[in-house]
C-alpha positions in Angstrom: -1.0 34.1 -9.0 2.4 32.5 -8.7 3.5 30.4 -11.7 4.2 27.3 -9.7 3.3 25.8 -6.3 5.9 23.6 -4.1 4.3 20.4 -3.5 7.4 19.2 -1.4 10.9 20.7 -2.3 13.4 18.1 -0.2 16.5 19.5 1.6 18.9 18.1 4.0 16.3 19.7 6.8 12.9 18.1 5.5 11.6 15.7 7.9 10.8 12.1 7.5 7.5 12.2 9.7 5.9 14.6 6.9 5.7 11.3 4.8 4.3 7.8 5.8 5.3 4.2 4.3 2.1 2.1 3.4 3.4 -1.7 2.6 1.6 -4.3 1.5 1.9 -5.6 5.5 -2.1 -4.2 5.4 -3.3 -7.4 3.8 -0.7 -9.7 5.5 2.0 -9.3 2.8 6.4 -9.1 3.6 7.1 -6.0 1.5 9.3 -3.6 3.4 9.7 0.0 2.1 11.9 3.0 3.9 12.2 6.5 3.6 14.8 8.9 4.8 17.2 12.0 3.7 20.2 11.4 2.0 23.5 13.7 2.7 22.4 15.3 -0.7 19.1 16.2 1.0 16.6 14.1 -1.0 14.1 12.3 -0.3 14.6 8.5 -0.5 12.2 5.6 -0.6 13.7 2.3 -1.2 13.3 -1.2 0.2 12.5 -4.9 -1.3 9.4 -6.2 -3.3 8.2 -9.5 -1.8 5.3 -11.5 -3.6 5.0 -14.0 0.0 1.7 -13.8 1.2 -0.1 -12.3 -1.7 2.0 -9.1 -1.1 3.8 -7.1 -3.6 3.7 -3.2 -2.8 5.2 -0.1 -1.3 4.5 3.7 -1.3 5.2 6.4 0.4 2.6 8.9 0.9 2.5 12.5 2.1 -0.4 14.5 3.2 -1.2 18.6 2.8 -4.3 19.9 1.7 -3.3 22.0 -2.0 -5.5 24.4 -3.8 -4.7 24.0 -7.5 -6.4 27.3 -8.9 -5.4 27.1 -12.5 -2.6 24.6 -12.4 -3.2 21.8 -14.6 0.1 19.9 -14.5 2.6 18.7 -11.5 6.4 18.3 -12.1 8.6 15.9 -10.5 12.4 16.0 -10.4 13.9 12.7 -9.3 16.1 9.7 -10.2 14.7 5.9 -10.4 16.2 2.6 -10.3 15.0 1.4 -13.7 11.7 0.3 -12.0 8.4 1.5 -13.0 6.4 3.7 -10.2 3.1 4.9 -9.9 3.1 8.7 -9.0 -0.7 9.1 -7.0 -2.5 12.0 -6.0 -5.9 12.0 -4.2 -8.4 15.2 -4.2 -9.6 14.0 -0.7 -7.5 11.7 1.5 -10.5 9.9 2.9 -11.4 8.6 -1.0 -10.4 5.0 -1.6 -9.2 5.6 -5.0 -6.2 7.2 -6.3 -5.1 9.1 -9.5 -2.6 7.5 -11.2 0.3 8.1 -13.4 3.2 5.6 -14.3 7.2 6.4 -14.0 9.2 4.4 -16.7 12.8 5.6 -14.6 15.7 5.5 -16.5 18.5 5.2 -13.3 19.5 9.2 -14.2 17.9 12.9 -12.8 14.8 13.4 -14.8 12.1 15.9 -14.9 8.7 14.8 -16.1 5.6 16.8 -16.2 2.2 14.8 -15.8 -1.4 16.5 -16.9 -3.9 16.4 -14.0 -6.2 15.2 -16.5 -4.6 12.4 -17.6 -4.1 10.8 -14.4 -6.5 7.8 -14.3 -8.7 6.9 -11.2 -8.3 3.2 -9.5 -8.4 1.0 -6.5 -6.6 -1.8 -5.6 -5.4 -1.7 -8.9 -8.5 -1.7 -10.7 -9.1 1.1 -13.1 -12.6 2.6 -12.1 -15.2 3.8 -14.6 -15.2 7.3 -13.2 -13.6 10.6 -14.7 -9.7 10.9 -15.0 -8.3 14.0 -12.2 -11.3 16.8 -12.9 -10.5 18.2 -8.8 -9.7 21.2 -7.1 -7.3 20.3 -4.5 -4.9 17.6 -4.1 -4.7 16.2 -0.3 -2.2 13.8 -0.9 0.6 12.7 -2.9 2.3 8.8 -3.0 4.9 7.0 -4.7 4.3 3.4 -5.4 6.2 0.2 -6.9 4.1 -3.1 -7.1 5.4 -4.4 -10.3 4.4 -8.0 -9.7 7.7 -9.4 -9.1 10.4 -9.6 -6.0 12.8 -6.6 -6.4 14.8 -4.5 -4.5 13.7 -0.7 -5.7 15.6 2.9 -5.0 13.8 6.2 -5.7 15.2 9.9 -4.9 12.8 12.7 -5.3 14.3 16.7 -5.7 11.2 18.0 -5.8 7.6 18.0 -7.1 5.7 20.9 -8.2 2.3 21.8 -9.5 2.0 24.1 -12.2 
């Protein structure tokens, strides 16, 4: 079995259709998010944060069906704004909840590693009364800010890995 499995590895030929922007536009909100390649080849989601409407989110979400055999932890290389960010995973892409983990960035390249099972299950940003991550495939991976105030946010992702 190999050590690791790529998630996404981001290079200057990685397409931007792989990965979809979800705003909080859903529920009649004015949040605008964006995601492209940068001329280092990572991936970049970035936009503004607007509370109008009731709004206040953006992710970025990316979809591939993962077996995670005896992984137990994912790794993401990437460099933040200062904002906090979720990091999501689902085990089925048709659930309604998410598994969460939260992203203190620091504005410099980090590596974290998150446990599987510490990632906590909620909706609509309510934490549910169900087991944390317990699964055996991932199906989709997100990136979300909704830190309850207007902002303009920046977030380049290297690479995330599940190991």
């Amino acid at each position: 079995m190999s050590p690791f499995i790529i998630l996404y590895q981001f290079d200057k030929n990685s397409p931007t259709s792989d990965w979809r922007i979800v705003d909080d536009g859903v529920m009649g909100g004015r949040s605008s998010g964006d995601f492209h390649i940068n001329e280092s080849g990572n991936g970049v989601f970035e936009g503004v944060i607007s509370l109008a409407n009731n709004g206040g989110f953006s992710s970025v979400r990316y979809r591939e069906t993962f077996q995670i055999q005896s992984h137990t932890t994912i790794r993401i290389h990437f460099k933040g704004d200062g904002s906090k960010y979720q990091f999501r995973v689902k085990a089925y892409s048709s659930d309604r909840h998410s598994y969460i983990s939260e992203l203190q960035t620091s504005g410099e390249w980090e590596i974290i590693e998150i446990d599987l099972s510490d990632m906590y299950p909620a909706f609509r940003g309510r934490k549910l009364s169900i087991p944390n991550f317990d699964k055996d495939q991932i199906e989709e991976v997100a990136f979300l800010i909704g830190n309850k105030k207007e902002q303009e946010f920046h977030l380049e992702i290297k690479s995330i890995q599940l190991f």
